[in-house]
N, C-alpha and C positions, 0 to 999 in steps of 0.2 A: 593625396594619400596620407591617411593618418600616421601619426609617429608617436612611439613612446607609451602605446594604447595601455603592452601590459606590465608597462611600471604601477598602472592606478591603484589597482587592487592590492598591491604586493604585501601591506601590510593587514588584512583582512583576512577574517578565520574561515574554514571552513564552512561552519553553520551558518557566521551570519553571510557569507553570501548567497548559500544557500535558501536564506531565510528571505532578502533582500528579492532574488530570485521570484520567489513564491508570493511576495507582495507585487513586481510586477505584474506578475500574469491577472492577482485578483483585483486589482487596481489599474486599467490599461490606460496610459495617459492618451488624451485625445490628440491627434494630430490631424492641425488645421491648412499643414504643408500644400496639401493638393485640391486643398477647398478653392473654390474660386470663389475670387473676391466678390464678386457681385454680390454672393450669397453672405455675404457676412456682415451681419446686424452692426454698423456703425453706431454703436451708444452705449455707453456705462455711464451709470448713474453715480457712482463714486466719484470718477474723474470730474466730473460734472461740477458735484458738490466743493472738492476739492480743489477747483481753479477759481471757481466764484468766491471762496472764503479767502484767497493768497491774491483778488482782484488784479487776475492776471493783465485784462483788459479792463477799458471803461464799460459800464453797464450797457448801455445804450450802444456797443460795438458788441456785444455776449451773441447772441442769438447769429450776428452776420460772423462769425469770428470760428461757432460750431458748424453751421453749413457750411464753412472755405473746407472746414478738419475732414468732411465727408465726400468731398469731391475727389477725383484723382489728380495723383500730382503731374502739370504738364512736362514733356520732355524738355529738355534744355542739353546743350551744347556747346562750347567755343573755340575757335579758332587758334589753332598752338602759330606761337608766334617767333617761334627759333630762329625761323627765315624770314626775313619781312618782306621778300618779294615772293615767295612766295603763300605767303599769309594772306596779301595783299591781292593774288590772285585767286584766290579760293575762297575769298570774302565778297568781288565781282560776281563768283558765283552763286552764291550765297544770294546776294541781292537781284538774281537776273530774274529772267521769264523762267530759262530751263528750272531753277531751283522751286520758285513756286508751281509750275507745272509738274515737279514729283508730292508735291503735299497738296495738291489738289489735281488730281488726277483726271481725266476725262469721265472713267469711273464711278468718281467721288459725287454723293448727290450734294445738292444745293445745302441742305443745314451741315452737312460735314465740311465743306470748305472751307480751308482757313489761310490766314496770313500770317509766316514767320514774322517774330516781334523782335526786334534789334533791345536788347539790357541797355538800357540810357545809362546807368552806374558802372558799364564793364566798360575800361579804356579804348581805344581806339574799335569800339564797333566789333571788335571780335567775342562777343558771348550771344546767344541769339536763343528764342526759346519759342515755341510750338504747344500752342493750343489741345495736342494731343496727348496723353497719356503713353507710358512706353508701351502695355500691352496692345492701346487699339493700333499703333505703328506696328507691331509686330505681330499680331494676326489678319487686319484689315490687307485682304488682296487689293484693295483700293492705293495703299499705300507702302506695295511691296518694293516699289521704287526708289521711295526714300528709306526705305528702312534698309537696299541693298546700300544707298551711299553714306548713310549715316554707317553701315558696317565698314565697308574699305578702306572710310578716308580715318576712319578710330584705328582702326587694323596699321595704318601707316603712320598713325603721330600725329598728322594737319589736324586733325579733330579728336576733340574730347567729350565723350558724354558723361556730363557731370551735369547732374540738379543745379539750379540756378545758385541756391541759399549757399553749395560748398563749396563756391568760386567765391566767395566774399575775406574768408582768413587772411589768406595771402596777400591780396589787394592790401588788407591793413598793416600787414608788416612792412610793404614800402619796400622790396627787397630791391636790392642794387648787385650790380655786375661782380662785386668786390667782397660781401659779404659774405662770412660762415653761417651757413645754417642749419638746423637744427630740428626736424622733426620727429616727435618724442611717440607718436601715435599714428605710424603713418601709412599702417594699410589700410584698404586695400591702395592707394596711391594717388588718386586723380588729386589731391592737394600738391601733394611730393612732385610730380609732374607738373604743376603750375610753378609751382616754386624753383624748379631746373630751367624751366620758359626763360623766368626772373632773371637768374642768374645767368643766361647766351644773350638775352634783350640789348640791341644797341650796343653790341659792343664786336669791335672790329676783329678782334682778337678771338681768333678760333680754338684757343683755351685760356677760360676765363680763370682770374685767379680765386675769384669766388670759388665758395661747394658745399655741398648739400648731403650731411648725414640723416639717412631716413631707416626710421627703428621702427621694431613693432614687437612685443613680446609674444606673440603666436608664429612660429616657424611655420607653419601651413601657409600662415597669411603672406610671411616674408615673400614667397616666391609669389604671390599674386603682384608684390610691391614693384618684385625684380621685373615683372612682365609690364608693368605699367613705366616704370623706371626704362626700360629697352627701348621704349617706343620712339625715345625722345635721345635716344643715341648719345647722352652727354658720358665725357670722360671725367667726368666733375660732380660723380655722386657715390654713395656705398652705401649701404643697404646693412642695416645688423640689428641681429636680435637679441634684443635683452627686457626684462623687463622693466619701464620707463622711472617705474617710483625708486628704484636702488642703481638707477643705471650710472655706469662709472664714467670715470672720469674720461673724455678721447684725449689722448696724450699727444704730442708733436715734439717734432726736437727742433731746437732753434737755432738763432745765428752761431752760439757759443757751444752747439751741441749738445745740451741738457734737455733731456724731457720734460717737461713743464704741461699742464694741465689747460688744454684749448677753453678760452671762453669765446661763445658765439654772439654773432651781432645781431641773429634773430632767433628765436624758438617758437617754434609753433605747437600747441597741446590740446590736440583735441582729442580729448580724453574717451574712455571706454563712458556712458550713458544709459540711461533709460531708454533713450530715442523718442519718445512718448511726441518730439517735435514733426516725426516722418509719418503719422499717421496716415496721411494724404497717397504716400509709397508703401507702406506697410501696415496694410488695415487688423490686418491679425493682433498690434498693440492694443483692440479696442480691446478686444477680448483677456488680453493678459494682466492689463493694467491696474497696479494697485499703488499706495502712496507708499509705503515701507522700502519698492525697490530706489528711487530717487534718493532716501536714508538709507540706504545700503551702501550707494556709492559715493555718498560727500568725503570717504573717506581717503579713500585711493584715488579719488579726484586732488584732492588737494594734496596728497601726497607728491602726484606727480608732478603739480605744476609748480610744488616747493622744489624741488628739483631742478627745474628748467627756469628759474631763476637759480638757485644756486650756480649753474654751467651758464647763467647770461653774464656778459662785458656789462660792465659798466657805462649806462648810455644806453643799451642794447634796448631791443624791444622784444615782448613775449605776447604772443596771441593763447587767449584762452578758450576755446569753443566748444558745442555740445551740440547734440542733434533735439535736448530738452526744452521744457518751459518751466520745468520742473525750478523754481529758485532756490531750494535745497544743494543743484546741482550748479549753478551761475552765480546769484549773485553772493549766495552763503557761501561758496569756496573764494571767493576775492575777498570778499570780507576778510574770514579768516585769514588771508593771507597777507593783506595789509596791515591786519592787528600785531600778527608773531612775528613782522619783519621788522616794523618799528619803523616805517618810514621809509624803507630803502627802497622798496615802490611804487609804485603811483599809476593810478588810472589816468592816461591821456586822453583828448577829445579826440577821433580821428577822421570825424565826418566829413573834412574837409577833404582826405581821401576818395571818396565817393560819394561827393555831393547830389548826386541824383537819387541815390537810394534813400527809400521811405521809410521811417524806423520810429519808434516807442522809446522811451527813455526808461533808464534799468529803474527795478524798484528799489525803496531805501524800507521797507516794510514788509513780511512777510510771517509765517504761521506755521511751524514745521508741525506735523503730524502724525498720527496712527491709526491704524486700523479701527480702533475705537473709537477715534474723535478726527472724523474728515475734515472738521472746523477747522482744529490747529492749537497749540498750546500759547498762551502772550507770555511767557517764560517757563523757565526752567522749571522752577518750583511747582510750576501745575501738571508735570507729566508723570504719570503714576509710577510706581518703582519698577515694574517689568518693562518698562518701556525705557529706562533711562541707559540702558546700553546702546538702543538704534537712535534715538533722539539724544543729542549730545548738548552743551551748556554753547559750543562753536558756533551752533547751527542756526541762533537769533539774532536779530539784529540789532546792531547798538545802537543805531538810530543818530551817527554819527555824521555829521553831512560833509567834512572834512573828506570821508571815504569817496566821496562822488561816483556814487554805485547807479545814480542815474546816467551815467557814461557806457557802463554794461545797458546795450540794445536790444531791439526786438524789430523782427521787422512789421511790415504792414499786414490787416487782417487777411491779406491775398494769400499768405504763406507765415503762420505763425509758427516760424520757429525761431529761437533766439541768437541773436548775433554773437560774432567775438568781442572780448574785451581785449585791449591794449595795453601792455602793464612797461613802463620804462621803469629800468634801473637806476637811480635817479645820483645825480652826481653836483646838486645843488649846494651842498656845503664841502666842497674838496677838501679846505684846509683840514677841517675838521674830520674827515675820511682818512688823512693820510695821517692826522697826529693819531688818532685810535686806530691805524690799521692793522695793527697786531691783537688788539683785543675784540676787533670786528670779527678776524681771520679764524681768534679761539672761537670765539660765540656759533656761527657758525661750521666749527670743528665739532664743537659740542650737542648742536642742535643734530646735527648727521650722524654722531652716538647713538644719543637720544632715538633718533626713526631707523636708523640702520644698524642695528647692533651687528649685524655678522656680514657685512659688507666689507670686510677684510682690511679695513680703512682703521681702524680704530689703537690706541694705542696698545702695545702688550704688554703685560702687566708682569713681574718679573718671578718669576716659578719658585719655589721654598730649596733651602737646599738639600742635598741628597741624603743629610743623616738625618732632616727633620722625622719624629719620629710619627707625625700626623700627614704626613705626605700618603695620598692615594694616588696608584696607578693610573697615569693618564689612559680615559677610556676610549676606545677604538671608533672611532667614526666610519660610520657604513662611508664609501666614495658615493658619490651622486651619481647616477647612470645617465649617461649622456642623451639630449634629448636631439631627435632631429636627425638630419644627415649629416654626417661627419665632413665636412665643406674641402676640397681640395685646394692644397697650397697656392698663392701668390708667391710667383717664382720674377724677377724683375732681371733685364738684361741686362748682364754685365760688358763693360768695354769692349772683351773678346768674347762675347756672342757670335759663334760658328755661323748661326743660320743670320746672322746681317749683311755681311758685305755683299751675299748676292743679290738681297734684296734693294740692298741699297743703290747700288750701281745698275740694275734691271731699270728700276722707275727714275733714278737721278734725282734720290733726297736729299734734301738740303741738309746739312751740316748743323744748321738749328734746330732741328727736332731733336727735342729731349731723350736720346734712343735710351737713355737709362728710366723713362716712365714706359717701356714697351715690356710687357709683363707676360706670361704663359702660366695653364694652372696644374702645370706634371712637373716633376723634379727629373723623372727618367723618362728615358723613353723621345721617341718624334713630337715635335710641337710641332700639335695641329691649326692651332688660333693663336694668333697674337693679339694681345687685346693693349689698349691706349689709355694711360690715367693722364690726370694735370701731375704736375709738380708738386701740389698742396697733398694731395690725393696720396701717391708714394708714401707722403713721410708720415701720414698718418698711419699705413697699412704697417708699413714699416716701425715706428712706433709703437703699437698695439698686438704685437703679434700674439700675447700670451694677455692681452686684456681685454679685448673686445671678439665680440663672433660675429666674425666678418661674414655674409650671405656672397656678396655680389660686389662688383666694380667692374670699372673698366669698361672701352665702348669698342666691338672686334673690327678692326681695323687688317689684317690680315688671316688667310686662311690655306691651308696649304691643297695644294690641288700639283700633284704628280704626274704632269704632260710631260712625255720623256721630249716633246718637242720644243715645248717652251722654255725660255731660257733661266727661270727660274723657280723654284719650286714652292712658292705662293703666288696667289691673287688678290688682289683688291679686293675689300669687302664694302659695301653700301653702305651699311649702319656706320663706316668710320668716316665715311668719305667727307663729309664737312668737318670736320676737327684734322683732317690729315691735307687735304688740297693745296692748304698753301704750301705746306713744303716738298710738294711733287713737281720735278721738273721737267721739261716741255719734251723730252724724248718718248713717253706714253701715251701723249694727249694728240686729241683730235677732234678740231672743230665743227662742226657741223650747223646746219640751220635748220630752223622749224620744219620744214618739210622731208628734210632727211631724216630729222630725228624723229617723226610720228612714223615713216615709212620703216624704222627700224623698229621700233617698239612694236610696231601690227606685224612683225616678224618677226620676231625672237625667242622661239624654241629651238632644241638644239637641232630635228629634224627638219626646221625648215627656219634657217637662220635668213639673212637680208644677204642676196647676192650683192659683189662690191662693183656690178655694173650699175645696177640700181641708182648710185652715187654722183656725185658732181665730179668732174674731173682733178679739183684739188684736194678732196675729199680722198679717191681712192689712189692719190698718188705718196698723201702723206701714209696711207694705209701702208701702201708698197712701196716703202722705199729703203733701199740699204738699211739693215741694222731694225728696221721695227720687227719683224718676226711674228708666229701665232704666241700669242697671249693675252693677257689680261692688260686693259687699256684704260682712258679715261673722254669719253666724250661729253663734247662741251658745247651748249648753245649759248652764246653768244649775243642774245637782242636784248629786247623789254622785259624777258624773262629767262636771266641768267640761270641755266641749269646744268650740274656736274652731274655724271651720271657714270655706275661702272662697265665698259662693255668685255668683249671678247673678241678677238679678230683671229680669225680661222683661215684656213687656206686660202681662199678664194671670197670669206665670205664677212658678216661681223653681226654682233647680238648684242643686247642688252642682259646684260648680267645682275638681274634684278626680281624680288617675290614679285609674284602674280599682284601682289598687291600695291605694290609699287608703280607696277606696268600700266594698270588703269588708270592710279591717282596723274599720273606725267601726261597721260592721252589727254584727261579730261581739262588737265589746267590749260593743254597744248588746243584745246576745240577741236579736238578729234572724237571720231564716233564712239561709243563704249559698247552700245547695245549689245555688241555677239557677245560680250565679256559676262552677260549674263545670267548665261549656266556658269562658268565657272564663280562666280560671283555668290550664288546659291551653295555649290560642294564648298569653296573655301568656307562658308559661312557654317557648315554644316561640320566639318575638321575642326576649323576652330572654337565651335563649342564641344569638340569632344574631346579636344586637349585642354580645355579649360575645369572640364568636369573631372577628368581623370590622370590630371596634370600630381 
């Protein structure tokens, strides 16, 4: 839903919208929206001109390098690795018969057959990519199989579909369990969600001290961020919108109680773009593509990733990326930024990250352009006067080798779009850091004047006084009309929280759960959800109340469900249940094994739940015995594939208290049938593109 539509016009007369009007209608812009690709002429002759003159590629690769650009992009996917057992079993599948038997279908003729390809460069086997384009998967009846599991298992978090080239960022920043991080650009999300993976990766501890701020200055987008952010159930992420080139400072209070300005150990920027790199996914570029839009945005590029160093630690690392080839938009925004920082950071080598991947070395040469000269200017002095506002004196290269702009990547002709760069904060001369760090501290005080005048940061200058007799009336500033929805408060539970003790004593929590990170988003009124942040996570919300625009946080963990039978008045929820398990103790839980737990799951609606005869006998005894009662429970398998799951236990009877979509992903890991799940499989499919559309 659009927001803030009729602020645009507000200052605009009469006539000329009027006027504005009347040239739409005689003027209609063409929309290529519902063109089908097939039908769209792959080739401009500009773009053309314009990549052979800035020798994007070697010569002799040109000709192989335009046919890759015209083909479609194949799908790609990877495996979310939150759980490593269960990662690890839906990557067996991944490799089986069954999984090739949905991409080659009985159906499927002989030249359509193909073999998923395992990404040599993605860590442990979990990225994997398909000879198919997303459309022919998703109209091909041949391949309506895989295209229903590639929907379920994205719908539940185990799987991501994400293009192969925007799994590469992250990889380079190295993220660790411990880390602040930092995404400055981050809808629609599928990076944001690699980088939360990161952050649960290998560590015991079901709230990591690590966490992950992911921003994006389009509110529409935010809530695509927050639904990709959901998937992944972490209580170690927030979501806020601002825009990245003036965005403020995230504040924290520390040992001593002082709010002090968070630096993070990674940033990630991958900036707004031409895209001119995704033509392969978005053929419609052939047709739009001109060289002035690439000079339109070198400037809010570099704006934002000066930023995202300003907010990096020292030591930190910042990923710089683009979906371009465009070096106006790559390697001319590093450039400049290694110039005006003066050394503070440096391009790393990071190939040693992802030694498997294939890649080009950045260029140290290039030819910034206009519409008039596709060639490219060799300096400043040659670009003609109307041109020297989009073509700027930044934008050339100083031909400096110090810069190591050959470290900015590209990958191979298979997929030319260009890599991240790797920018460390560099901390090579300490002494000398800490003797000028007061006049570092000004310099950049000054430089953030300088790009942010009205970022509210700046010093105030002291007012004339009242008899002066040249004093003018301060003038009245329109209030800014708020954009967006008005976001409901983060309410955090205080020690004598009403609604704890009976939750607490129902499930027998442990006394180390942080109940003061257990948050609700109403001040008055019944809390209906209880939602679960880390520790780090609070004090930043808490901190920021009146400086940052918080979207989203928190993982629901509690939901309130009014059985006047049951003895408490919440239920367990699914999406908390890995971050809350360990401190749940054993008077809810109930063990089960493989074949009770598929017999439950192929039963679990509420008109026909799993009768508790169905059961093993120590199974339905724990069910029935003194003191468990109907309610919300926690069943637990127990073997080679540890799984927590939420149920229900009903009079006589007990269910899986879990989405449709859930229900499948458990059968399937468990080698249970799915097939009937089939129709449903299609409606879910069909719901959730229409909450996606009109969300």
């Amino acid at each position: 839903m659009a927001k803030g539509r009729r602020f645009h016009n507000r200052n605009k007369s009469f006539a000329q919208k009027r006027r504005e009007k009347e040239q739409k209608k005689a003027n209609p812009k063409t929309d290529t929206r519902h063109e089908n690709y097939a039908e769209i002429v792959r080739e401009n002759k500009d773009f053309e001109q314009y990549y052979k003159a800035q020798k994007i590629c070697p010569e002799n690769e040109w000709d192989s390098m335009l046919e890759t650009l015209k083909k479609d992009l194949p799908t790609a996917f990877r495996i979310t690795n939150c759980s490593p057992e269960e990662a690890k079993a839906l990557l067996s599948i991944v490799e089986s018969k069954f999984f090739k038997e949905l991409v080659n279908d009985q159906e499927t003729s002989e030249e359509e057959k193909v073999a998923p390809i395992c990404l040599p460069w993605y860590p442990e086997q979990m990225g994997w990519q398909l000879q198919l384009s997303r459309r022919a998967i998703r109209t091909s009846q041949a391949f309506s199989k895989l295209h229903q599991f590639l929907i379920m298992e994205n719908a539940t978090g185990h799987i991501s579909r994400q293009e192969a080239v925007s799994m590469i960022p992250p990889l380079l920043l190295d993220v660790q369990t411990h880390h602040k991080v930092l995404d400055m650009c981050a809808a629609p999300g599928s990076k944001t969600a690699q980088i939360i993976e990161m952050i649960h990766a290998a560590d015991s501890n079901p709230v990591p001290s690590g966490l992950v701020v992911a921003n994006d200055v389009d509110n529409n987008r935010c809530y695509m961020l927050v639904h990709q952010a959901k998937r992944l159930n972490s209580p170690c992420a927030i979501i806020t919108n601002h825009d990245a080139s003036v965005m403020p400072n995230v504040l924290y209070t520390d040992a001593d109680g002082n709010k002090v300005p968070m630096k993070f150990d990674r940033v990630l920027c991958d900036v707004p773009c031409t895209g001119d790199g995704t033509m392969r996914k978005n053929p419609d570029i052939w047709t739009k593509w001109t060289p002035s839009n690439g000079n339109n945005l070198h400037g809010i590029q570099y704006r934002i990733v000066k930023r995202g160093v300003e907010m990096l630690a020292v030591g930190g690392k910042i990923a710089y990326s683009t979906c371009s080839l465009n070096p106006l938009e790559d390697e001319a925004v590093i450039q400049r930024l290694i110039v005006e920082t003066q050394g503070a950071v440096q391009l790393v080598d990071v190939s040693a990250i992802t030694p498997a991947l294939k890649y080009a070395p950045g260029l140290s040469q290039w030819r910034p352009a206009s519409k008039d000269n596709l060639d490219g200017y060799g300096s400043f002095d040659e670009v003609p006067d109307k041109w020297k506002t989009q073509v700027r004196p930044q934008m050339f290269p100083t031909g400096d080798p110090s810069h190591h702009l050959e470290r900015w990547s590209e990958t191979d002709k298979a997929d030319r779009r260009r890599l991240p760069t790797s920018l460390v904060l560099t901390e090579e001369h300490q002494d000398k850091i800490s003797e000028h760090r007061n006049q570092l501290a000004m310099l950049q005080l000054l430089i953030a004047c300088s790009f942010y005048p009205d970022n509210g940061e700046a010093e105030s200058k002291p007012e004339p006084e009242a008899s002066s007799p040249t004093r003018e009336p301060p003038s009245k500033k329109r209030k800014r009309q708020p954009q967006g929805y008005k976001e409901d408060p983060f309410v955090f539970f205080n020690t004598d929280e009403a609604v704890w003790p009976p939750i607490r004593d129902f499930y027998e929590i442990s006394p180390s759960l942080p109940v003061d990170c257990l948050l609700t988003r109403c001040l008055v009124g019944k809390k209906k959800i209880i939602y679960f942040t880390s520790p780090m996570v609070k004090n930043i919300i808490q901190s920021n109340e009146n400086n940052l625009k918080i979207i989203n946080t928190g993982v629901k963990s509690f939901a309130r469900c009014d059985n006047k039978v049951m003895g408490c008045a919440f239920r367990f929820c699914q999406e908390g249940l890995s971050s809350m398990k360990a401190f749940i103790g054993e008077k809810r839980k109930v063990r089960v094994n493989r074949e009770e737990l598929i017999t439950i799951l192929n039963n679990s609606t509420p008109e026909q739940p799993t009768d508790l005869e169905l059961l093993r006998p120590e199974t339905r005894q724990t069910l029935t015995r003194e003191g468990f009662g109907v309610g919300s429970c926690l069943l637990e398998l127990q073997d080679d594939l540890p799984l927590s799951l939420v149920g229900w236990r009903g009079k006589s009877s007990v269910r899986a208290y879990i989405s449709g979509s859930d229900l499948v992903h458990y059968l399937r890991l468990l080698g249970a049938d799915v097939s009937k799940f089939g129709e449903f499989i299609c409606i879910f499919y069909t719901f959730t593109f229409f909450l996606i559309v009109f969300d």
